[in-house]
C-alpha positions in Angstrom: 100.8 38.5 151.9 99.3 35.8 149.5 96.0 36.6 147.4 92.8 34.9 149.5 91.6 32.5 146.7 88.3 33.3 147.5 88.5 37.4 147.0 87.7 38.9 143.9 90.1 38.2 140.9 91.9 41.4 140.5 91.2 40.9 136.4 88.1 42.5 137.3 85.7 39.9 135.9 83.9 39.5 138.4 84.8 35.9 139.9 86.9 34.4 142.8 90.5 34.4 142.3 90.1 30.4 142.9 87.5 29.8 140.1 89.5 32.1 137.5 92.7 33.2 137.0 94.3 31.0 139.9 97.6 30.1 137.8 98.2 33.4 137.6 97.6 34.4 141.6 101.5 34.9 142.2 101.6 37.1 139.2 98.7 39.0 140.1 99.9 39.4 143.9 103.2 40.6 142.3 101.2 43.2 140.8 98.7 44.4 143.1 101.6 45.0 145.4 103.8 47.3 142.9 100.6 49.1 142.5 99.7 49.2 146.3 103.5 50.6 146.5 103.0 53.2 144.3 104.9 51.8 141.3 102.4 51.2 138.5 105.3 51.6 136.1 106.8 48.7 137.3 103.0 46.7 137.8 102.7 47.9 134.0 105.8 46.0 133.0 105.3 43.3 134.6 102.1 42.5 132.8 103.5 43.4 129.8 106.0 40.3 130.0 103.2 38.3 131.0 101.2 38.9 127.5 104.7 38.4 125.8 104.1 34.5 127.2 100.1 34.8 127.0 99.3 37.6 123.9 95.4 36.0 124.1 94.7 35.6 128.0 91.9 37.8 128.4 92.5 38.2 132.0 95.6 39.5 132.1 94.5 41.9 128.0 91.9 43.2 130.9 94.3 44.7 133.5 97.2 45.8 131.3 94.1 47.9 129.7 93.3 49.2 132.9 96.7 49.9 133.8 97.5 51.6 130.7 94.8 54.0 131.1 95.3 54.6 134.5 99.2 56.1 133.2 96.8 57.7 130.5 99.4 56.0 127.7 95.9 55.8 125.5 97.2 54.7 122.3 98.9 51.8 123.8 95.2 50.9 125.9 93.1 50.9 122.4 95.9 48.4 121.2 95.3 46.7 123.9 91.5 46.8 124.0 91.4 46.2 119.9 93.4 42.7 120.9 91.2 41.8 123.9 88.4 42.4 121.8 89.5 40.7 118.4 90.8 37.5 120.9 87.6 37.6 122.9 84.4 39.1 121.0 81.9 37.7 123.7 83.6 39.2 126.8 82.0 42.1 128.5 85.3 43.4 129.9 86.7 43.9 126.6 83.6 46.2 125.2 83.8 47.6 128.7 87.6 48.0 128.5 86.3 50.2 125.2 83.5 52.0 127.0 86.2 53.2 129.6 88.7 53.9 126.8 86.1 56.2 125.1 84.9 57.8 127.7 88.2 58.7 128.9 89.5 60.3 125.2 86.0 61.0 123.6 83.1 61.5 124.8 80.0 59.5 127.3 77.9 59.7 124.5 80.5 57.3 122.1 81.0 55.5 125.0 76.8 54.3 125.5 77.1 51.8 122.6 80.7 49.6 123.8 79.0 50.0 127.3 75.7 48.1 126.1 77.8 46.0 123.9 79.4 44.8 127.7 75.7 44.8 129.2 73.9 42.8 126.9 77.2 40.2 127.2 76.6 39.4 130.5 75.9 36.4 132.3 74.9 35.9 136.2 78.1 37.6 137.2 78.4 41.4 137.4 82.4 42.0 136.1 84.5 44.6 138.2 85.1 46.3 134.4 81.8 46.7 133.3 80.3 48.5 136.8 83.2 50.6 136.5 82.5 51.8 133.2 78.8 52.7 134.1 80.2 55.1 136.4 82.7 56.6 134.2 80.0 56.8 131.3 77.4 58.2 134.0 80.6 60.9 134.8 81.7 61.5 131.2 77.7 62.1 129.9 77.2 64.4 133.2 80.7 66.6 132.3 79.6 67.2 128.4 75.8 67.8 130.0 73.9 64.8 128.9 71.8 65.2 132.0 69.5 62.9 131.5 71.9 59.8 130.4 74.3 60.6 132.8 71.2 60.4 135.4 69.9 57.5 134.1 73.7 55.5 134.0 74.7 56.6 137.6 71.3 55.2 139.1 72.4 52.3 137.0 75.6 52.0 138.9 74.0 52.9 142.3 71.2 50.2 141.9 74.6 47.5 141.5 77.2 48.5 143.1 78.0 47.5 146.3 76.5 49.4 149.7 79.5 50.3 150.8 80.4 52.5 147.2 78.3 55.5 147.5 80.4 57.2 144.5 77.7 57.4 142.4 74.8 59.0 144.5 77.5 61.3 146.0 78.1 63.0 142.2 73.9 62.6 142.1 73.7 64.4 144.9 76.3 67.3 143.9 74.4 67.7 140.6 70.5 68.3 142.7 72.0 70.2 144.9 73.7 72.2 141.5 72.5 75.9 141.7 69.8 76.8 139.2 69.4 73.4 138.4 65.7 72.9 137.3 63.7 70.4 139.8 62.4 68.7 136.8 65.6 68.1 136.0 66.3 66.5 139.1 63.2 64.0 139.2 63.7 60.3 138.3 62.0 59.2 135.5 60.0 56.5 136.4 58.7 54.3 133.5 54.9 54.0 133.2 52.9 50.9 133.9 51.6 48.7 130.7 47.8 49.2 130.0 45.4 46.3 131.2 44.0 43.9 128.8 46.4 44.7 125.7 47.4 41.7 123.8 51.1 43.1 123.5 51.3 43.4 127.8 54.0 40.6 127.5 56.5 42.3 124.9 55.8 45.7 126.5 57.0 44.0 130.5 59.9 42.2 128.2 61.2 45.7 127.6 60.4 47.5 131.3 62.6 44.0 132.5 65.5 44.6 130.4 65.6 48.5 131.1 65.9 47.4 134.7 69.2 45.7 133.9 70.5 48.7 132.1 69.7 46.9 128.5 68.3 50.1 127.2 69.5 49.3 123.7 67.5 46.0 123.4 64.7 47.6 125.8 64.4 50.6 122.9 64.3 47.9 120.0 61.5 45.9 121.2 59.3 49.7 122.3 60.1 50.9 118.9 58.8 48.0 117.2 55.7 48.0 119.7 55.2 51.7 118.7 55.1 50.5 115.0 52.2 48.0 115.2 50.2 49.1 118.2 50.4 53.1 117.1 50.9 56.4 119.4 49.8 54.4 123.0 50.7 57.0 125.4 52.6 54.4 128.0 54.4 52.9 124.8 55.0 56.6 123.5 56.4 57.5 127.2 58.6 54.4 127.9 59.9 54.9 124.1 61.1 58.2 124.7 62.7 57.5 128.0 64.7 54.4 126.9 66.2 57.0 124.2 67.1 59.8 126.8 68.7 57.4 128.9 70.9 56.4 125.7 71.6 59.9 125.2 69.1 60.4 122.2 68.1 63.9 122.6 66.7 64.9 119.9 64.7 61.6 119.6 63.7 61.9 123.6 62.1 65.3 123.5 60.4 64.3 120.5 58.9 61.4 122.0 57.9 63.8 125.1 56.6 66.5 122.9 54.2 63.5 121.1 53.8 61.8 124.3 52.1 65.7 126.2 49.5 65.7 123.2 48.1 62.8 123.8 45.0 61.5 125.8 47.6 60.8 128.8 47.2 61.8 132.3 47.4 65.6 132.7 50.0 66.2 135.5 52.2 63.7 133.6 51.2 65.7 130.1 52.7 68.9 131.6 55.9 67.6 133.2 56.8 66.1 129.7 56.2 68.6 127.7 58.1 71.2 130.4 61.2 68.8 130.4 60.8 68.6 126.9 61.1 71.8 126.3 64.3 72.4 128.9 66.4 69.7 127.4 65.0 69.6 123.3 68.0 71.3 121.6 66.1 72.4 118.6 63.9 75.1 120.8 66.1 77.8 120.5 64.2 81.3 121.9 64.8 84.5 120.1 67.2 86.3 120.8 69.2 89.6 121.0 73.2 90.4 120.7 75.3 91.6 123.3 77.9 93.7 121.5 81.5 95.2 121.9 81.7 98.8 120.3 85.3 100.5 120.2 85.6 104.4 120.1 88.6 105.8 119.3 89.7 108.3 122.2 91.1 111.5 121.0 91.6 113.1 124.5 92.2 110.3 127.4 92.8 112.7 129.8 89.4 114.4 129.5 87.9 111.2 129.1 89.1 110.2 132.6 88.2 113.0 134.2 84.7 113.0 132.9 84.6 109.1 133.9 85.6 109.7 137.5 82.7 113.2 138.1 79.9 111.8 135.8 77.6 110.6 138.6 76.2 107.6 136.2 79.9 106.0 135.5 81.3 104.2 138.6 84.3 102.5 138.5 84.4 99.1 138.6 87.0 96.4 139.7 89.3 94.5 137.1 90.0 90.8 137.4 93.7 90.5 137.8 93.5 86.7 138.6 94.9 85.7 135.2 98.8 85.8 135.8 99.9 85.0 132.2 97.6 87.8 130.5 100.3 90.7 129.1 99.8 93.7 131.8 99.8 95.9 128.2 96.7 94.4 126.9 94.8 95.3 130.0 92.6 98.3 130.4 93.7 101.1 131.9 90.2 101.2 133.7 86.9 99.6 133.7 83.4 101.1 134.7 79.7 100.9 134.9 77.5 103.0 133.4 74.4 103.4 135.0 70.8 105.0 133.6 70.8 107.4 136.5 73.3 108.6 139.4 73.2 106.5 142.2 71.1 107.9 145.1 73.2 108.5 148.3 71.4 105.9 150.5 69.1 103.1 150.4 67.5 103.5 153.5 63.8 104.4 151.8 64.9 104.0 148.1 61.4 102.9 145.9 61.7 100.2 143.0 61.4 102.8 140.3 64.6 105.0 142.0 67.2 102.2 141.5 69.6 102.7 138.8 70.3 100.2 135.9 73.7 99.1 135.2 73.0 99.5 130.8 76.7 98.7 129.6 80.5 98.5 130.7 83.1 100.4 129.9 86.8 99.2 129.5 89.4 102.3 129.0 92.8 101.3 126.7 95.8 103.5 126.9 97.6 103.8 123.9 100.0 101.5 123.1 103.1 100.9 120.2 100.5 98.9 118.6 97.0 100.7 118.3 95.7 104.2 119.8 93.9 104.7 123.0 90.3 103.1 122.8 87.1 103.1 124.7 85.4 99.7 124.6 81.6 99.3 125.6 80.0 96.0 126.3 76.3 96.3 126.2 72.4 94.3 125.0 71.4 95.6 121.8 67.9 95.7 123.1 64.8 98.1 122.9 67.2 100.1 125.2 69.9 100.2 122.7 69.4 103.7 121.4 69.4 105.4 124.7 72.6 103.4 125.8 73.9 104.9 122.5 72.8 108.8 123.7 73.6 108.4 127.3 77.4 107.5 126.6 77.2 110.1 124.0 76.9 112.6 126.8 79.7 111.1 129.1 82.2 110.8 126.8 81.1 114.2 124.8 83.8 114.9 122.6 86.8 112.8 124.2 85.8 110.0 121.8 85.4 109.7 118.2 83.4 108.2 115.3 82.5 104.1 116.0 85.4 102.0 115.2 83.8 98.3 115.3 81.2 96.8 116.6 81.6 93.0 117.3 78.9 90.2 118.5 80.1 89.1 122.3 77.1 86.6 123.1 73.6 85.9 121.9 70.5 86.7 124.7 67.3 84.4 125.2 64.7 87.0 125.2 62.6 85.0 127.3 65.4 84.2 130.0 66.6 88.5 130.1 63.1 89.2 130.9 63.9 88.1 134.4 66.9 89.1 135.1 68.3 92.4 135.9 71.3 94.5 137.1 70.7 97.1 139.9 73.4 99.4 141.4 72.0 99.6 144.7 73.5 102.0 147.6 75.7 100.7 149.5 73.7 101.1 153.1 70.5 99.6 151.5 69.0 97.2 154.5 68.8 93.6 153.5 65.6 93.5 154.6 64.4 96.4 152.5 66.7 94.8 149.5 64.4 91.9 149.5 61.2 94.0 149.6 62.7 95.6 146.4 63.3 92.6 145.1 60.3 90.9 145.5 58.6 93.8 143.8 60.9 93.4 140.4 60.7 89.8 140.5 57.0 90.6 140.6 57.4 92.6 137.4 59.7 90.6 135.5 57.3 87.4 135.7 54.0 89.0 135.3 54.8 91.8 132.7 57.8 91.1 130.5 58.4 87.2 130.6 54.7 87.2 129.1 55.6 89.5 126.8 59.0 87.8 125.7 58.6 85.6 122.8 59.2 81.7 123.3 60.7 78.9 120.9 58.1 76.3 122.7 54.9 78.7 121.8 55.7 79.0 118.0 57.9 82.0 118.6 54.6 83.4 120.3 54.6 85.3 124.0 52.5 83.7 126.6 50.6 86.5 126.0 49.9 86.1 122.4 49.2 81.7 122.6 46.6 82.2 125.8 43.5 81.2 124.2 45.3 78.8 121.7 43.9 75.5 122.4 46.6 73.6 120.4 49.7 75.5 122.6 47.5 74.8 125.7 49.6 72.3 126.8 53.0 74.1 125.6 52.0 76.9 127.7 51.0 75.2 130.5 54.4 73.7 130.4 56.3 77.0 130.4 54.1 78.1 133.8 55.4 74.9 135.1 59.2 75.6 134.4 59.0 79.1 135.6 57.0 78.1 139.0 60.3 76.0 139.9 62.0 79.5 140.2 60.0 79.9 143.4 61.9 80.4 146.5 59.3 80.1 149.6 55.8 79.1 149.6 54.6 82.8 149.8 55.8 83.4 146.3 53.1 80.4 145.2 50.6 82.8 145.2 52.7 85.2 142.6 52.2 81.7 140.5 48.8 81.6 140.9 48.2 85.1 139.8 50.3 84.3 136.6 48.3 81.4 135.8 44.8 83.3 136.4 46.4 85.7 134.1 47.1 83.2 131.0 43.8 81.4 131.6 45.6 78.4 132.7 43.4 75.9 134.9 43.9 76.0 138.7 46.1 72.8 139.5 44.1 69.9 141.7 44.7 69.4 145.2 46.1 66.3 145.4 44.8 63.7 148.0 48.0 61.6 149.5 45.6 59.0 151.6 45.7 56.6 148.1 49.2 57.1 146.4 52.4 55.9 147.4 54.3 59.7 148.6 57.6 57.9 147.3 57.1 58.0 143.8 55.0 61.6 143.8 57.2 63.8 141.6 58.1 66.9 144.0 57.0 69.2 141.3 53.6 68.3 142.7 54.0 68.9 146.4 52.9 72.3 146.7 49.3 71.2 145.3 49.2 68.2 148.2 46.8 68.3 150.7 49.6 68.0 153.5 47.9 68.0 156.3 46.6 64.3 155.4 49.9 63.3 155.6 50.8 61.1 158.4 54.3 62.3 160.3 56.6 59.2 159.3 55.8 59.6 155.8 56.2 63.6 155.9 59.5 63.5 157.8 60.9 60.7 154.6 59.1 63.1 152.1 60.8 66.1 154.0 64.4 63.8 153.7 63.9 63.3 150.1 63.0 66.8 149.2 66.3 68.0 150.7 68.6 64.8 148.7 67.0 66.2 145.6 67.5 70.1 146.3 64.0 70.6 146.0 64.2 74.2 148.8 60.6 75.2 148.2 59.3 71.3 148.8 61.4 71.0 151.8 59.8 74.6 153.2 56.4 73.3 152.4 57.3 69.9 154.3 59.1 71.2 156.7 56.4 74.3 158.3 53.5 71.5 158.2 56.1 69.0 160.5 57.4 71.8 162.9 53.5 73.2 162.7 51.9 70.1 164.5 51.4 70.4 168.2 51.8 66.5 168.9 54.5 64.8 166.5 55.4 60.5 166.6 58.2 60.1 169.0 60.3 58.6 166.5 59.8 61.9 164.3 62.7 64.7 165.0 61.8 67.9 163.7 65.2 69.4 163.9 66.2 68.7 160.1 62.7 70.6 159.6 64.2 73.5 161.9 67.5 73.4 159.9 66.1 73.9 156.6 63.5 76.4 157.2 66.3 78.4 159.1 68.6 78.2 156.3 66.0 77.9 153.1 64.3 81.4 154.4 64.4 84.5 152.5 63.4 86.5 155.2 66.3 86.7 157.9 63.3 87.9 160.9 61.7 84.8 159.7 64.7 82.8 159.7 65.3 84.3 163.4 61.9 82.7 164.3 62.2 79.5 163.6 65.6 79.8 165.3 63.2 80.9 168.4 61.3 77.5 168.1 63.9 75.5 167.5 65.6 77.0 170.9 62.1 76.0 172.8 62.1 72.4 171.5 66.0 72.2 172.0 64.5 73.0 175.6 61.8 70.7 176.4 64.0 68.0 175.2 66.7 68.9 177.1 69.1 69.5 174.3 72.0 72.1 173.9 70.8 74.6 171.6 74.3 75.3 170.4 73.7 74.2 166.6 70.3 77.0 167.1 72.8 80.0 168.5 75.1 79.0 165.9 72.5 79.7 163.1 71.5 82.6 164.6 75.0 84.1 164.9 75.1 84.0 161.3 72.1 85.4 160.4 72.7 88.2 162.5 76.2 88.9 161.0 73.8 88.7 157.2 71.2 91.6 158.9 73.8 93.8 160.1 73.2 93.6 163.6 76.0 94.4 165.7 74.0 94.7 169.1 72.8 90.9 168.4 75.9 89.2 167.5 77.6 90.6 170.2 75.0 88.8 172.5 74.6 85.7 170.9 79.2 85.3 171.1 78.5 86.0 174.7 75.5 83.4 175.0 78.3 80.8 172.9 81.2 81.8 175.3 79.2 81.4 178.4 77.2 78.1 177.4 78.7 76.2 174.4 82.3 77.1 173.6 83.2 73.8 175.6 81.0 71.7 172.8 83.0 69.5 170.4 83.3 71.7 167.3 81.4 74.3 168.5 84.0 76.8 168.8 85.8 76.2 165.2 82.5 77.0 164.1 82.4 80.3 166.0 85.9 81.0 164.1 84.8 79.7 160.8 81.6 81.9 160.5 83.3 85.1 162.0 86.0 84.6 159.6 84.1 84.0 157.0 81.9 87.3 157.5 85.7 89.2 157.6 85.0 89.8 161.3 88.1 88.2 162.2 91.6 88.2 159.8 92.4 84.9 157.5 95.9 83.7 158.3 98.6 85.5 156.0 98.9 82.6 153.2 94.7 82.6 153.2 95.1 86.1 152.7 97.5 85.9 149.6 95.6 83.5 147.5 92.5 85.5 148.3 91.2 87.3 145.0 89.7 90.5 144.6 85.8 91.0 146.1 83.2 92.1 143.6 82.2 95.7 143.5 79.9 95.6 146.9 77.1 97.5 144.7 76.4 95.8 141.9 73.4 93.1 142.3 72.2 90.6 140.0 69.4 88.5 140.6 71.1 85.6 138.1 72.2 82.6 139.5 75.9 82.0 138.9 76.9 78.5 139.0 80.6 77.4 139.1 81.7 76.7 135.9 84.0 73.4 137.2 86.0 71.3 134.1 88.2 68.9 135.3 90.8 66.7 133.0 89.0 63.5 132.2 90.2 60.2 134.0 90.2 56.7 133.5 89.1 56.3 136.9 86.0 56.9 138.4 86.6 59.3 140.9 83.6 61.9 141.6 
């Protein structure tokens, strides 16, 4: 089938077959259709010849590039690229060609200045090449954790590409919906407006223009000779500093925040600054404390296992046998906790104070040809270093010998082990008891010994030690703000407010929505907005974007006020609110009421409730509760099992829970489930990496 003259030239520059490369069509059909038959070899080849006859055509430099990358033969693309380039230096394929080449074998960050070389070449027409390489910069900055370029470069791409190509705001949706992800980190970062009456309004729209294009270079050239003659004008300040991040800058972007939160700016806009500032700036490094590796030789291994398996503070704990290539030899013979106290036997009425601690891990070596039997011990060299040191002393007793080593493993933030913690809980504690618990500690750990911890952002001072200190005021401030995002439902807010009372910290404004626009209101703020102001349209897109950016406690907040009003617009369906507060919630009974309401308006509208029993079913399976599950799989049998989907689902979540068996080969790749007792409140992101590729591909 012939190449329509009027599609896209497959050179990727941009234009209609007819009005570029048209001599070429029957040697670019040739090609497309090796490739669509799976033979790029062959596609390669051919294009090869064709530079043999045409070693300048830039057209046809541009796709053996991009087919050379795409078989990952990278020397022979920077050849390739080097010759496009030297043959056509005004072309914004060729530096695109580079952008995609170095982002592919180096890093995003190398690959900013060939893509702005391509940017700042362009002309009316937006070449195939150079959108592609904003997304595979945007990809490349995001892997190596350039958050804030790769942000910046993929809402680039999304504000060009076509509507159909949703690549880009896919991956930004994977990385806000990243656990432990900050929110601040999630915001946009919108440019601010140029002051009225300045004499320099013109140069300072210029570069708020260009940034809009994604001309950040040039946009960054003209700010940073504004900020030479005009001086430290917060929006000049502001824009300066974004224009850098975006250009993956860092150390030159949280500068310009840090400058930008001292000076006579807005207040809410001072604070976020200076918080994302002090998240991203990688010269704030909080001090910190070693984890170590101690080795004891064993003298009597024997004894030492026996002691292991009676002492009531060692447990054992589970080894990771996943790796299939590790020598079975160099494993230990046994690995366990050691806990500051023996494990109650139930958790049924267990207080806060009566959970043990697990302080250090223990891995057991037999002896092998190559070295003696060894106990290793993994453990914080913290203030409760010492009485790790005696408390092992007296399990092991004499089965071990003098200290053989001691090596560093890792390196603590004080700051960030102030709220965390690792409990060995009994094994029958209640959920609902486990959270109680856990509210209590996190109660602790934020009021008590995060103020206490020392932070790089404070001048190595606690929050403690800078309240009072007018000129870390703002610095403070800013630290509240970060922690606050660790808030999981709007009844921790008040937590937040007790910890700001305690530092002296001003109580936050209301925030009256009836004169802003609600769409460019950074979320952060939502929980000081007078909601109830908020007209139900406008709550139900604020509740829509809260959810696309991650933000749980915003869409909570949002979500109870829309589901709270007795009368809501017809056009307004509260069932997304439902969802979210069912699925956000801590609490499970809370969970299982807004399941109740969701029921009753599934009701009067005449709806199947099958999504609601659904819900319910697995929350019930999360409490425990035998009796209810068993009646809401009768109340799915009887009413919904017929529903597309519905009974998949039923399967999925009982298999899932282990209530029903995973087919055999499900069953073999399965690995090993962590010991059932051990808690952390930590977040544990997947760590993913992935082999870089030329193409785009979230």
């Amino acid at each position: 089938m012939a190449l329509d003259p009027y599609s896209l030239c497959p050179c990727g520059s941009g234009k209609k077959l007819k009005f570029c490369c048209s001599d070429l069509a029957s040697d670019f059909e040739k090609v497309q259709q090796m490739v669509d038959g799976e033979q790029p070899h062959a596609a390669l080849k051919h294009v090869e010849q064709l530079l043999v006859k045409r070693p300048k055509h830039g057209p046809v430099l541009d796709l053996c590039a991009t087919l050379q990358m795409a078989l990952h033969e990278f020397d022979a693309a920077k050849k390739t690229t080097e010759a496009f380039l030297v043959a056509h230096p005004q072309n914004a394929s060729a530096h695109a060609q580079a952008a995609l080449l170095a982002a592919a074998t180096e890093t995003g960050t190398k690959a900013i200045g060939p893509l702005q070389n391509a940017l700042e070449r362009l002309d009316s027409d937006m070449p195939l090449r150079v959108l592609e390489a904003i997304g595979a910069v945007g990809q490349a900055l995001l892997m190596e954790g350039e958050l804030v370029a790769a942000r910046g470069h993929l809402l680039l791409y999304a504000m060009i590409a076509p509507k159909q190509d949703n690549r880009a705001i896919e991956l930004l949706l994977r990385m806000n919906l990243q656990a432990g992800l900050p929110l601040l980190l999630r915001e946009y970062l919108l440019l601010t407006d140029c002051p009225d009456a300045v004499s320099w309004k013109t140069r300072f729209e210029e570069a708020t223009k260009l940034s809009t294009r994604g001309l950040w270079r040039r946009a960054e050239s003209l700010l940073a000779a504004l900020r030479e003659e005009v001086g430290a004008v917060p929006e000049v300040v502001f824009n300066l500093a974004v224009m850098r991040g975006w250009l993956a800058q860092s150390e030159s972007f949280t500068a310009g925040l840090h400058e930008y939160a001292k000076l006579d700016g807005p207040r809410d806009h001072a604070i976020e600054a200076e918080a994302l500032a002090q998240l991203v700036d990688p010269s704030l490094t909080d001090p910190t404390f070693d984890t170590v590796m101690l080795a004891y030789p064993v003298k009597d291994i024997e004894a030492l296992v026996q002691r292991l398996a009676s002492d009531q503070r060692t447990e054992s704990y589970p080894m990771d046998l996943q790796d299939d290539d590790e020598d079975p030899a160099m494993r230990p013979q046994s690995m366990h906790m050691l806990l500051d106290r023996p494990t109650p036997s139930t958790g049924v009425d267990i207080q806060r104070d009566e959970v043990p601690h697990v302080v250090a891990f223990l891995s057991l070596f037999g002896k092998r040809t190559d070295r003696d039997a060894r106990l290793e011990v993994t453990a914080d060299r913290d203030s409760r270093f010492d009485e790790i040191l005696s408390l092992l002393a007296e399990v092991a007793g004499d089965t071990t010998g003098e200290m053989l080593e001691e090596s560093v493993l890792a390196q603590k933030s004080i700051s960030e082990d102030a709220l965390s913690w690792r409990w060995r809980l009994p094994n029958d504690t209640p959920a609902d008891h486990r959270r109680e618990l856990l509210a209590a500690e996190r109660r602790e750990a934020i009021l008590n010994r995060w103020t206490a911890a020392p932070r790089a952002a404070l001048n190595e001072k606690s929050p403690q030690e800078a309240v009072g200190e007018e000129s870390l005021r703002v610095a403070l401030q800013a630290s509240a703000l970060i922690l606050e995002q660790a808030a999981t439902t709007p009844e921790e807010l008040s937590l937040f407010a007790e910890l700001r009372k305690q530092l002296e910290l001003p109580e936050p404004e209301k925030i009256d929505p009836t004169e802003l626009n609600l769409e460019l209101l950074p979320l952060v703020r939502v929980p000081r907005l007078e909601i109830s102001k908020v007209a139900d349209e406008p709550l139900a897109k604020l509740l829509d974007r809260a959810v696309l950016m991650g933000a749980n406690l915003t869409a909570q907040i949002v979500a109870r006020e829309l589901v709270g009003r007795p009368q809501l617009a017809e056009e307004v369906d509260p069932s997304a609110a439902y969802r979210q507060l069912i699925r956000l919630d801590a609490d499970h009974q809370r969970s299982l009421d807004w399941v109740a309401k969701a029921r009753e308006w599934s009701q009067r509208k005449g709806q199947s409730a099958a999504e609601w029993a659904l819900m319910e079913l697995e929350i019930s399976i999360q409490r425990g509760d035998g009796e209810r599950v068993q009646q809401v799989l009768n109340e799915i049998r009887e009413n919904y099992l017929d529903e597309e989907g519905v009974a998949d689902a039923t399967h999925q979540i009982l298999e899932s829970a282990g209530l029903l068996a995973a087919p055999a080969a499900a069953r073999e790749d399965a690995s090993d489930a962590p010991s059932e007792g051990l808690w952390t409140p930590e977040d544990s992101p997947s760590d993913e990496s992935s082999d870089k590729s030329v193409i785009w591909t979230p």
